[in-house]
Every structure is written in structure tokens, then in C-alpha cells.
C-alpha positions in Angstrom: 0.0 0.0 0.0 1.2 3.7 -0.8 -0.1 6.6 1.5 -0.7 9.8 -0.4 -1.4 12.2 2.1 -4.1 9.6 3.9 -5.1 8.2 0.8 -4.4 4.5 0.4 -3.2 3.3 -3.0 -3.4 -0.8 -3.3 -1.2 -2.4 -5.3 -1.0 -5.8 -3.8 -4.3 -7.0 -6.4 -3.4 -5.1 -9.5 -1.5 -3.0 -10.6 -1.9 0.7 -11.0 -2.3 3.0 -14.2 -0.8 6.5 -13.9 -1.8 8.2 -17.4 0.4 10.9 -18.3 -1.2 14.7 -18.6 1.9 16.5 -20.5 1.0 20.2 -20.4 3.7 21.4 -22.6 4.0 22.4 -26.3 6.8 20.5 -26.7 5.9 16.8 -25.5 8.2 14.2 -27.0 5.0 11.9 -27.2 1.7 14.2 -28.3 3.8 17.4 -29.5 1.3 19.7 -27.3 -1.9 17.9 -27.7 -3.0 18.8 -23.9 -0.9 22.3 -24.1 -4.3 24.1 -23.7 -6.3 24.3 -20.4 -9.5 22.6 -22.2 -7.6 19.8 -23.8 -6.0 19.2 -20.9 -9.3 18.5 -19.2 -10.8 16.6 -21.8 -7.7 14.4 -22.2 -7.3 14.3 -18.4 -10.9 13.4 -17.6 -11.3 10.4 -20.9 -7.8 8.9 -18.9 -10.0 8.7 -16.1 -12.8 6.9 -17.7 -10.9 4.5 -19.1 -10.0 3.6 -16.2 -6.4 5.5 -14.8 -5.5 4.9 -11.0 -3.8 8.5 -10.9 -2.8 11.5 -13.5 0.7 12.4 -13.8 0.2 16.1 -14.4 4.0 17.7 -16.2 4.7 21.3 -17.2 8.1 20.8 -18.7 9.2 18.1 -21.2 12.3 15.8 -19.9 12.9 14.7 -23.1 16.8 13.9 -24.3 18.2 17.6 -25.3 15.4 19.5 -23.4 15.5 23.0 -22.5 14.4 23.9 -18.8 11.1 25.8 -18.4 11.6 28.7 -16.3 9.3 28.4 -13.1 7.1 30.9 -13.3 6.3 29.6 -16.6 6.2 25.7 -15.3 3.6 27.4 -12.8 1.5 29.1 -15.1 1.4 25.5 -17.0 0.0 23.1 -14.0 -2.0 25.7 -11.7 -4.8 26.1 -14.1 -5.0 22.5 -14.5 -4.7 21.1 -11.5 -7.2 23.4 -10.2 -9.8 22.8 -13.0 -9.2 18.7 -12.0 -10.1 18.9 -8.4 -12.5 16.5 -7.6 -11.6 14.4 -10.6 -11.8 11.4 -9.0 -8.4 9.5 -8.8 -5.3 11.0 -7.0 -3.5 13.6 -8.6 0.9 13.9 -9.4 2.6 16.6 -10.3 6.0 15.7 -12.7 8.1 18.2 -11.6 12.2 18.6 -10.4 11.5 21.6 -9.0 10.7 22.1 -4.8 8.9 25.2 -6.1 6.5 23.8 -8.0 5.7 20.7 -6.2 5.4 22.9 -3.3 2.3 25.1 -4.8 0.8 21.8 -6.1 0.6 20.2 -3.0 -1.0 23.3 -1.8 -4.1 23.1 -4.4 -4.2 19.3 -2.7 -1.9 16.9 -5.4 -1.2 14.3 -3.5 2.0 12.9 -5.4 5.2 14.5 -6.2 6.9 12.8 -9.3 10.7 13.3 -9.3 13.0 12.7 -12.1 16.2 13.5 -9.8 14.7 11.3 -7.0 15.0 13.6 -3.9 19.1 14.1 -5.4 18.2 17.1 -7.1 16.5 20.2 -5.7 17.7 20.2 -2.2 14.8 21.4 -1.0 12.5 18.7 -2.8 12.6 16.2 0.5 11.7 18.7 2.3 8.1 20.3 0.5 7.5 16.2 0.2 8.0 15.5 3.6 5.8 18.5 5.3 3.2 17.9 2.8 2.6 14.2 3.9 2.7 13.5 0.1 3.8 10.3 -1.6 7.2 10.7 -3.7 7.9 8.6 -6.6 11.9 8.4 -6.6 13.7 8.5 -10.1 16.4 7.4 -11.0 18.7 9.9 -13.4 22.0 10.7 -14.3 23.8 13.9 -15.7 25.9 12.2 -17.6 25.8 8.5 -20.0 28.2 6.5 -18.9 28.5 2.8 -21.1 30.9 1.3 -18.9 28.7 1.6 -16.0 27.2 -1.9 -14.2 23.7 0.5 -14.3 22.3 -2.2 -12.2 24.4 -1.1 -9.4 24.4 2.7 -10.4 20.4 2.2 -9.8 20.4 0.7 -6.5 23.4 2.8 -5.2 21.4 5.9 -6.1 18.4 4.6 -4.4 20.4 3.9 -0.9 21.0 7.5 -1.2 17.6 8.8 -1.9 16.3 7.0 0.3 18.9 8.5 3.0 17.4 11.8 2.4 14.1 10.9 2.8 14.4 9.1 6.0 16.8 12.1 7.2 13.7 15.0 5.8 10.7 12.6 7.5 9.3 11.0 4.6 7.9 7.8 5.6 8.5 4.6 3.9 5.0 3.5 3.0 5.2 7.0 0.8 7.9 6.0 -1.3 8.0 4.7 -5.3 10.9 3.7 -6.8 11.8 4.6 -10.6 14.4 3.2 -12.1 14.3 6.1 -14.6 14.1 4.4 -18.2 15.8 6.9 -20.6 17.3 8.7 -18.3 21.3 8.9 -18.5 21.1 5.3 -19.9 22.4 4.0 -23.0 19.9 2.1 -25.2 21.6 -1.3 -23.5 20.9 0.1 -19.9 17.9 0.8 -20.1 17.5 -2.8 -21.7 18.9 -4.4 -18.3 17.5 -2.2 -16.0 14.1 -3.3 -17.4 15.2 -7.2 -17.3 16.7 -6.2 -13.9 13.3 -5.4 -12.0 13.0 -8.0 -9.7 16.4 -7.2 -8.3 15.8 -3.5 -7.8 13.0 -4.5 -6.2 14.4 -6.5 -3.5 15.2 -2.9 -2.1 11.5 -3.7 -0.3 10.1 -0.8 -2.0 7.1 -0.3 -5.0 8.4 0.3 -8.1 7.0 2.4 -11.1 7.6 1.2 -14.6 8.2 4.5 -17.5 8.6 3.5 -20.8 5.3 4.9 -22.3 6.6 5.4 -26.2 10.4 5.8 -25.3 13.0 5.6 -28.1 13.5 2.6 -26.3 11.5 1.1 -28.4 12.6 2.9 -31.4 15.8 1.7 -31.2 14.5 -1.9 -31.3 12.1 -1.7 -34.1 11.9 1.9 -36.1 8.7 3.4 -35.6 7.5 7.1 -34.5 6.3 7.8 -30.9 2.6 7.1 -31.6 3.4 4.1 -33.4 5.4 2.3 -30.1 1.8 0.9 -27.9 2.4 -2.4 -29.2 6.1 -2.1 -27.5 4.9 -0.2 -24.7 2.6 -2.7 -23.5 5.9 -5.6 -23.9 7.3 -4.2 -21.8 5.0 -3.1 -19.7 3.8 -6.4 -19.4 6.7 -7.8 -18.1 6.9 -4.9 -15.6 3.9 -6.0 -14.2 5.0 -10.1 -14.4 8.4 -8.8 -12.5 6.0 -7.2 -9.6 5.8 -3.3 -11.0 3.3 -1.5 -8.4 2.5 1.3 -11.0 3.0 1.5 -15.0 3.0 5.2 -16.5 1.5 5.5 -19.7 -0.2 7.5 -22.1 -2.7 4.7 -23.5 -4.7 4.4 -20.5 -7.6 2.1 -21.7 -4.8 -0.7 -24.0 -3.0 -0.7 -21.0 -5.8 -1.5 -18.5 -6.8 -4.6 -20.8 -2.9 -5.7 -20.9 -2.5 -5.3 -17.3 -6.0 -7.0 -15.9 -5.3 -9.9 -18.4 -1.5 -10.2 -17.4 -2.8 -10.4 -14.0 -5.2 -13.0 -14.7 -2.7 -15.1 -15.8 -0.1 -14.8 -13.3 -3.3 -15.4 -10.6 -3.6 -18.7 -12.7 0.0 -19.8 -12.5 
């Protein structure tokens, strides 16, 4: 179970769908399709009916060769939004490495903070997380790609560290995700074995979230555009959930929820 501020998210029967709300003109994935506050709620709230556990809400594209978003800007991106979703139905996260903005997020009621620097970043981030009473999902991320790196260990040294912080700021453990941060500061064979490597990150004792919603991951393996990559998405998604994944992040909400109840179903079986 994850507490988000009081809220109890199960993962022990199934596993959770986190659909991705990217309110940027300059998404890797959609190229700005929810940039605008009314497509942003329409997209948000059809996530929701086809069935999405939580909505990952993100003002400022991470994608490889990004250009930080100033935070007033990353502000005047999510506010709107997150206001106009209260009430929604299903907890809301806010994708942000900035303290600043997961700070005024939490204060219109989000309930998750969604870190791509995993507490190592903004030193203030454990902080904001940990008088808020939020969950924190942990990422895993490096500044620079390194080949000859065993990423395996790289992951779960980082980890020991975040996890450091977090005890030190007050976060409890039930309100910790792990992320092992698939393509981020990984080369396209790292982000292969930290995939295949799931089990063993998990033996931290900790829930892990699964990212690789349309990655050039998948790309890499068979050429196709980033709408084209659901079929590879849901691979590897699938075996995210068969290696004990507590949440998968995606922006195909309803293929995913058929892929993970019927992966489910079989492992149940087995």
C-alpha cells in the first residue's frame, strides 16, 4: 500500500495506471496535444474513464536535449490545470524537479510528487514532500551516460542514497516509489537491463514504477514514430507488471488497463 497524504493506493491486487497529462508544447510523445487548459481537461478526464488509477500532471518536457522551463512559466502550466481537475476522481501527481513547484501543487491538494532527480536534485525537494505528507515517486537519473557503467548497481546505489534523504527530511517509507528512470542517463543497453533487472531493484522492499510509455527505447528496437510504439509499450510493460511493478506510466490508458488486468489474470492462474 502507498499513502498519499491519507489516501491509500493498493497495489498488492493489481497493478496501477498512472496516465500521463503532459501540459507542454513540446511533449516528445503528443507534441502539445494537452498544451491548452480545455484539452488538458478533456484528455485528463477520458484517462479517467478508461480507467487510470492517478494523473501524472507535467509542465516541462524531460525529453533527451530538453531546454528547462523557467518556473514561473512551469507554474502558469500546471495551476490552471490542477485546479480545473479537483474532484476528478483518482489521486492527482505533479512531474516536476523543482521544490517550487511541487510545493504550490501540494498546496491546491496533489497528492503525489513525481521526481526525475529522485530527492538528489533540488535540495529542498525532501523537504516540500515531507511536510506535505505526500507520496514521492523516486527517479532514478543521471547527468551524464556513462556505457561502462554496471547500471544495475548505479540504480540501487542511487536509491540507498535517496532513500537517506528521505528518512533524514521525514518522509515515511510506506510514501515512497521507486523509478528506475528508463531513458534517463542510460544508454539504449541500460535501459534494456535495468528493465530485465526489475526483480532485483526490487528486492530494495520498496514499489516500483515502470516508465517506458513510447520511449525511443522502443525505437531503437524496431523503427517506428512515438505514436506508433503501444504495441512495444505494452511488452514491456507487461513484463513490468510479471516482474511485480506497483505502478506502469502511460499514455494509452484504456490498452493498457486490458494488458494489465489480463496479465494479472494469468499470473493469478499460474
Amino acid at each position: 500500500m502507498i499513502d498519499a497524504r491519507g489516501r491509500a493506493l493498493s497495489f498488492e491486487e493489481r497493478t496501477l495506471i498512472m496516465g500521463i497529462l503532459n501540459v507542454t508544447p513540446d511533449s516528445f510523445s503528443d507534441g502539445g496535444r494537452s498544451a491548452a487548459l480545455d484539452d488538458a481537461l478533456v484528455n485528463a478526464r477520458r484517462m479517467v474513464e478508461e480507467g487510470a488509477d492517478i494523473l501524472d500532471i507535467g509542465g516541462e518536457s524531460t525529453r533527451p536535449g530538453y531546454v528547462p522551463v523557467p518556473l514561473d512559466e512551469e507554474l502558469a502550466r500546471v495551476v490552471p490545470v490542477i485546479e480545473a481537475l479537483r474532484g476528478v476522481g483518482v489521486p492527482i501527481s505533479i512531474d516536476t524537479q523543482k521544490a517550487k513547484v511541487a510545493e504550490a501543487a501540494l498546496a491546491l491538494g496533489v497528492e503525489i510528487v513525481n521526481d526525475i532527480w529522485g530527492l538528489m536534485g533540488d535540495p529542498d525537494m525532501a523537504r516540500v514532500v515531507a511536510d506535505s505528507d505526500a507520496a514521492i515517486i523516486a527517479m532514478h537519473n543521471r547527468a551524464v551516460v556513462d556505457p561502462a557503467l554496471d547500471i544495475v548497481v548505479d540504480i540501487v546505489t542511487f536509491f540507498e542514497q535517496a532513500l537517506e534523504r528521505a528518512a533524514k527530511a521525514g518522509i515515511r517509507a510506506e510514501r515512497i516509489v521507486l523509478d528506475p528512470g528508463i531513458g534517463f542517463g542510460k544508454t539504449f543497453e541500460q535501459n534494456l537491463t535495468a528493465i530485465a533487472s526489475l526483480r532485483e531493484i526490487g528486492r530494495l522492499g520498496f514499489p516500483l514504477l515502470l516508465g517506458t510509455s513510447r520511449k525511443s527505447l522502443i525505437g531503437k528496437v524496431i523503427a517506428t514514430e512515438p505514436r506508433e510504439r503501444l504495441p512495444g509499450t505494452i511488452a514491456s510493460n507487461v513484463l513490468g507488471i510479471a516482474a511485480g511493478c506497483a505502478i506502469i506510466r502511460v499514455h494509452d490508458v484504456a490498452a493498457h488497463v486490458q494488458a494489465a488486468r489480463v496479465t494479472e489474470a494469468i499470473i493469478r492462474a499460474a
